[in-house]
N, CA, C and O atoms as a GROMACS GRO file, in nm:
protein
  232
    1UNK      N    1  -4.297   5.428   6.056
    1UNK     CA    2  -4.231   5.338   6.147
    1UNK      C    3  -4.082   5.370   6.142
    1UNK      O    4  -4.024   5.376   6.034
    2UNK      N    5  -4.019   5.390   6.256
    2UNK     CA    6  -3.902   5.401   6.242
    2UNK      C    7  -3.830   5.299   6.248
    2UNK      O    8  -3.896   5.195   6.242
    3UNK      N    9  -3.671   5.280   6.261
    3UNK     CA   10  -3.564   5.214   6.261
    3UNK      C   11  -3.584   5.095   6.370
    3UNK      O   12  -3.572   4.974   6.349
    4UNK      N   13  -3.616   5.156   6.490
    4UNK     CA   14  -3.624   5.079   6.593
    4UNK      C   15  -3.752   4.963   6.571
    4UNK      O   16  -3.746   4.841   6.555
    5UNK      N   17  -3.860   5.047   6.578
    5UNK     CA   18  -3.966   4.923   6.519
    5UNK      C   19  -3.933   4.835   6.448
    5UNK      O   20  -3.974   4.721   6.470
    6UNK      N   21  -3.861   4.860   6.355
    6UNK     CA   22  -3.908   4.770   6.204
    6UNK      C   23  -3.785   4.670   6.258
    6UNK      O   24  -3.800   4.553   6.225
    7UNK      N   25  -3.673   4.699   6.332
    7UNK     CA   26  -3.618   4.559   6.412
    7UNK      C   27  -3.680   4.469   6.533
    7UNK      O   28  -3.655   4.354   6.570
    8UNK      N   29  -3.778   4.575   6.583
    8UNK     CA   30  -3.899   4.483   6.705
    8UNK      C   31  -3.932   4.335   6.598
    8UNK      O   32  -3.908   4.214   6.606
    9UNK      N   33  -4.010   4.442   6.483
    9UNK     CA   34  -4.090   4.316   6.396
    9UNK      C   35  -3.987   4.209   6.342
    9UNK      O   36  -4.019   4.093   6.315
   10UNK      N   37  -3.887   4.250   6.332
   10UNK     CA   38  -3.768   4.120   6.254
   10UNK      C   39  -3.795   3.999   6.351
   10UNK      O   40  -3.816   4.017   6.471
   11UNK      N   41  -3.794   3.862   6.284
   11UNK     CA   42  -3.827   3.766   6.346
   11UNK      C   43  -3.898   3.766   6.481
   11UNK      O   44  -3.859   3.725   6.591
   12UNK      N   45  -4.054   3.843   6.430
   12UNK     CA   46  -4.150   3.792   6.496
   12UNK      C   47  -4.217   3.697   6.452
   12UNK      O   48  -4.176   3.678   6.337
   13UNK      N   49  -4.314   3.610   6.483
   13UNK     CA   50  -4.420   3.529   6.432
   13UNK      C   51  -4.523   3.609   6.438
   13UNK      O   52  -4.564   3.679   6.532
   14UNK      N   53  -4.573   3.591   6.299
   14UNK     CA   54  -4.755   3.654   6.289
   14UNK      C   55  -4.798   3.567   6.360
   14UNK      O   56  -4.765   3.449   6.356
   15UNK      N   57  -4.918   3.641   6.466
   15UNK     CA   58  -4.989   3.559   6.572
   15UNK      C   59  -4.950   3.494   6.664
   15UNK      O   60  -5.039   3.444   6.734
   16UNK      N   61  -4.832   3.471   6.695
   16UNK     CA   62  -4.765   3.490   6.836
   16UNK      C   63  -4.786   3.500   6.947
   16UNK      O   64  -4.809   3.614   6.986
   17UNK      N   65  -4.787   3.399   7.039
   17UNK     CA   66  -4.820   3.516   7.189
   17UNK      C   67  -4.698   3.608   7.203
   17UNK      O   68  -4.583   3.613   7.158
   18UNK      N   69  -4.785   3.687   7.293
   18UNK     CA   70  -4.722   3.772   7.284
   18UNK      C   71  -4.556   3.790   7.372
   18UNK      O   72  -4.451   3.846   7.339
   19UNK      N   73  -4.591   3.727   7.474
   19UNK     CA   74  -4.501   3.680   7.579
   19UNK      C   75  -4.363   3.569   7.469
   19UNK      O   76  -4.269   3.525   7.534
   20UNK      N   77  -4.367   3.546   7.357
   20UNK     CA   78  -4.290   3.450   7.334
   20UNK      C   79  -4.308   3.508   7.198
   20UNK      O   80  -4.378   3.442   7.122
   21UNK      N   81  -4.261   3.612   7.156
   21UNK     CA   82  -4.323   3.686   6.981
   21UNK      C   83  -4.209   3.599   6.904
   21UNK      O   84  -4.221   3.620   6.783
   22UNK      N   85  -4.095   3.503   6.934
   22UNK     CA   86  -3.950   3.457   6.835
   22UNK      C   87  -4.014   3.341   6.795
   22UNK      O   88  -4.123   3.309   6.841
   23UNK      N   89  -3.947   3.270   6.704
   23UNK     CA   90  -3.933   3.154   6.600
   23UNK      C   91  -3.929   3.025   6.716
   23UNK      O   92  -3.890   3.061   6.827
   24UNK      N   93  -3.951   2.935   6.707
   24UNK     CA   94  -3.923   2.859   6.792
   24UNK      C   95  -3.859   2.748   6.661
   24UNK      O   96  -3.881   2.743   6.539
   25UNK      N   97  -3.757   2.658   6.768
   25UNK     CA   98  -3.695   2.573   6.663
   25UNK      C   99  -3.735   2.421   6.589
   25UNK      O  100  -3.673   2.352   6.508
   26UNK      N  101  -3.857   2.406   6.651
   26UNK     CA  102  -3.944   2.316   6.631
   26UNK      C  103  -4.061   2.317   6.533
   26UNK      O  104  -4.143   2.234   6.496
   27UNK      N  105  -4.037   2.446   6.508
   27UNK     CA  106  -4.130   2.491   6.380
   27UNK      C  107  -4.030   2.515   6.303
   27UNK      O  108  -3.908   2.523   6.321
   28UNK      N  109  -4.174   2.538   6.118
   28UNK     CA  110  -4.092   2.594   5.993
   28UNK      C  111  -4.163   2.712   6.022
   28UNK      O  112  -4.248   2.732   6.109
   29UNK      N  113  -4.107   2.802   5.918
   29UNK     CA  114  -4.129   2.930   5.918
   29UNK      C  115  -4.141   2.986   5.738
   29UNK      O  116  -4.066   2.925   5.662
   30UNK      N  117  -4.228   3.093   5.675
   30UNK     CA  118  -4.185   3.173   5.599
   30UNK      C  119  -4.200   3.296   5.592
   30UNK      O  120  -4.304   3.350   5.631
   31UNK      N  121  -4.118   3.349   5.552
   31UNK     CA  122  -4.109   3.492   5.590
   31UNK      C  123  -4.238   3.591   5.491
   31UNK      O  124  -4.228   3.600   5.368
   32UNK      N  125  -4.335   3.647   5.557
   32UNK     CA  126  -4.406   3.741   5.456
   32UNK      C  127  -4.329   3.861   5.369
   32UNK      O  128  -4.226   3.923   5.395
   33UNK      N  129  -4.405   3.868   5.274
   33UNK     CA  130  -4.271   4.006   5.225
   33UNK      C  131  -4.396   4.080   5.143
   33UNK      O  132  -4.462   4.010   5.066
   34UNK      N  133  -4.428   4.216   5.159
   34UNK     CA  134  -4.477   4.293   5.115
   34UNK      C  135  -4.585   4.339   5.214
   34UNK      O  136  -4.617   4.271   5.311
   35UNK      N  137  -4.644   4.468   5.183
   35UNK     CA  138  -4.778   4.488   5.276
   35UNK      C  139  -4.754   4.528   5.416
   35UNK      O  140  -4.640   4.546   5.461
   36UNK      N  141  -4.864   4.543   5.486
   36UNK     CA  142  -4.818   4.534   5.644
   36UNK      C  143  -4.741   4.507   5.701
   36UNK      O  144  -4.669   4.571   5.777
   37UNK      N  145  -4.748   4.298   5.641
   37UNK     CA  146  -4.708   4.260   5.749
   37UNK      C  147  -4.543   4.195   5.714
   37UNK      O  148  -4.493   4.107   5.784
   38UNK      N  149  -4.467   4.263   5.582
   38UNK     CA  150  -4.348   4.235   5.533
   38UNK      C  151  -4.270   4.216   5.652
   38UNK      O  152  -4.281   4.282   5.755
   39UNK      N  153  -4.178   4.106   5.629
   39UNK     CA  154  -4.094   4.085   5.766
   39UNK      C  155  -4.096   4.009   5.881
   39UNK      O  156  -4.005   3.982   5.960
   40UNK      N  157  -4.262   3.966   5.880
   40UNK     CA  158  -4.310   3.880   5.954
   40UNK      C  159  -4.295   3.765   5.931
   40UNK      O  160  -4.270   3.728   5.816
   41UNK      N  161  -4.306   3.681   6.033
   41UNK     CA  162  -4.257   3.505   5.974
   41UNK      C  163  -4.374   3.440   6.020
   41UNK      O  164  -4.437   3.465   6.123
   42UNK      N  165  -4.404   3.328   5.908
   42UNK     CA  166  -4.547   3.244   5.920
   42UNK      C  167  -4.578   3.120   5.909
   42UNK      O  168  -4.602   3.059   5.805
   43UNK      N  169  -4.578   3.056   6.084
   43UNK     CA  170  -4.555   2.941   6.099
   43UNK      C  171  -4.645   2.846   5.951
   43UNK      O  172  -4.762   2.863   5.915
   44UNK      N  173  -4.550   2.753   5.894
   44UNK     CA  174  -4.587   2.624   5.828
   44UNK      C  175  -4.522   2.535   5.829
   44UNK      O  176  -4.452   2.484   5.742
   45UNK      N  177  -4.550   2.499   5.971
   45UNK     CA  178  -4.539   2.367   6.020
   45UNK      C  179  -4.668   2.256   5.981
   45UNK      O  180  -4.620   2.150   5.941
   46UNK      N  181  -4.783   2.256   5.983
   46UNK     CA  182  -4.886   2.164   5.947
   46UNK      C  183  -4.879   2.177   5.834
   46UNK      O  184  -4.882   2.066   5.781
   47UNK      N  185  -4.867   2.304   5.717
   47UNK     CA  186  -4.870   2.295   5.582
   47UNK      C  187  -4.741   2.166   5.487
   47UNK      O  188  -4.623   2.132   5.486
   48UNK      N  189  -4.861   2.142   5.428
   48UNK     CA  190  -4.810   2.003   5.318
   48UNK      C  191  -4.684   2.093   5.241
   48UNK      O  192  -4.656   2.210   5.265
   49UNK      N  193  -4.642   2.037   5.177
   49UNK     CA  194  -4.526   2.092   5.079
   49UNK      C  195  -4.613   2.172   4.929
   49UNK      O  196  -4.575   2.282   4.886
   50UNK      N  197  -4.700   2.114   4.882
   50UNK     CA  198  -4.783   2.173   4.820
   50UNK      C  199  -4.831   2.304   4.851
   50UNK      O  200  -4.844   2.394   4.768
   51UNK      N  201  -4.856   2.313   4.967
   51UNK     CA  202  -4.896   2.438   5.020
   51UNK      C  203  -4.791   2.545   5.067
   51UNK      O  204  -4.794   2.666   5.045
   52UNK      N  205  -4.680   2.458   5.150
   52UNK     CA  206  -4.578   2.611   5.113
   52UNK      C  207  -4.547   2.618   5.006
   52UNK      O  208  -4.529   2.737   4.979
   53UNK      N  209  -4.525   2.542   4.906
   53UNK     CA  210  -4.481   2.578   4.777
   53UNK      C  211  -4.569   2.714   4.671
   53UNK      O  212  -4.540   2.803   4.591
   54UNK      N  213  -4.678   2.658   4.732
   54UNK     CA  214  -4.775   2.758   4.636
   54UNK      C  215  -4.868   2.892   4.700
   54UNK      O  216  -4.929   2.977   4.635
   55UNK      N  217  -4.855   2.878   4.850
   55UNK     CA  218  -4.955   2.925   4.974
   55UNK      C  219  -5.109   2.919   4.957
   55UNK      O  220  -5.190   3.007   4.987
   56UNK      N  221  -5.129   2.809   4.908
   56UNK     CA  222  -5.289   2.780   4.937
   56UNK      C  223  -5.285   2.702   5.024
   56UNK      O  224  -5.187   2.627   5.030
   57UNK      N  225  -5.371   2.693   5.104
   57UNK     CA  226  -5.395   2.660   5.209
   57UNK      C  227  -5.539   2.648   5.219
   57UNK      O  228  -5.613   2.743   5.200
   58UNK      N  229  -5.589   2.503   5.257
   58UNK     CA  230  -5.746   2.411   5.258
   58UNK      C  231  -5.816   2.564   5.360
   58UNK      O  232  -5.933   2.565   5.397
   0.00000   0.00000   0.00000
Protein backbone atom coordinates (compact mmCIF):
# COMPACT_ATOMS: atom_id res chain seq x y z
CA UNK A 1 0.00 0.00 0.00
CA UNK A 2 1.35 3.13 -0.73
CA UNK A 3 1.39 6.69 0.77
CA UNK A 4 -1.67 7.74 -0.87
CA UNK A 5 -3.86 4.81 0.30
CA UNK A 6 -2.92 4.55 3.72
CA UNK A 7 -4.30 8.46 3.91
CA UNK A 8 -7.70 7.24 1.91
CA UNK A 9 -7.99 4.81 5.08
CA UNK A 10 -7.16 7.66 7.81
CA UNK A 11 -10.43 8.39 9.40
CA UNK A 12 -12.50 6.00 7.73
CA UNK A 13 -15.17 4.03 9.62
CA UNK A 14 -14.96 0.19 9.46
CA UNK A 15 -18.23 -0.60 7.72
CA UNK A 16 -19.22 2.56 6.48
CA UNK A 17 -21.25 3.32 3.63
CA UNK A 18 -19.55 3.89 1.35
CA UNK A 19 -20.88 7.19 0.03
CA UNK A 20 -20.21 8.76 3.62
CA UNK A 21 -16.71 6.53 4.63
CA UNK A 22 -15.89 9.91 7.67
CA UNK A 23 -16.64 9.96 11.43
CA UNK A 24 -19.74 11.53 11.98
CA UNK A 25 -20.04 13.81 15.09
CA UNK A 26 -22.76 12.13 16.74
CA UNK A 27 -20.93 9.10 17.21
CA UNK A 28 -17.88 7.72 19.45
CA UNK A 29 -15.25 6.26 17.74
CA UNK A 30 -12.00 3.94 18.42
CA UNK A 31 -9.38 3.76 16.47
CA UNK A 32 -8.16 -0.03 15.46
CA UNK A 33 -4.42 -0.36 15.59
CA UNK A 34 -2.68 -3.35 14.26
CA UNK A 35 -3.52 -5.93 11.42
CA UNK A 36 -5.42 -5.04 8.34
CA UNK A 37 -7.47 -2.96 9.51
CA UNK A 38 -4.86 -0.50 11.70
CA UNK A 39 -6.11 3.03 11.27
CA UNK A 40 -9.55 2.33 10.97
CA UNK A 41 -12.07 3.84 13.37
CA UNK A 42 -14.87 1.72 15.15
CA UNK A 43 -18.04 3.10 15.82
CA UNK A 44 -18.90 2.62 19.88
CA UNK A 45 -21.58 4.42 20.21
CA UNK A 46 -24.12 1.58 21.68
CA UNK A 47 -21.09 0.03 23.54
CA UNK A 48 -21.41 0.33 27.50
CA UNK A 49 -18.20 1.74 29.02
CA UNK A 50 -17.31 -1.72 30.10
CA UNK A 51 -17.05 -2.66 26.73
CA UNK A 52 -14.97 0.07 25.27
CA UNK A 53 -12.89 -0.23 28.10
CA UNK A 54 -12.12 -3.84 27.61
CA UNK A 55 -13.62 -4.61 23.79
CA UNK A 56 -15.89 -7.36 24.62
CA UNK A 57 -18.72 -6.98 23.27
CA UNK A 58 -22.28 -9.29 24.14
Amino acid sequence: MDRDDEQLLRCRVYGADHDHPGPRVDRRYAELVGGPLDGLLLDITDWTADEAQTGDTP
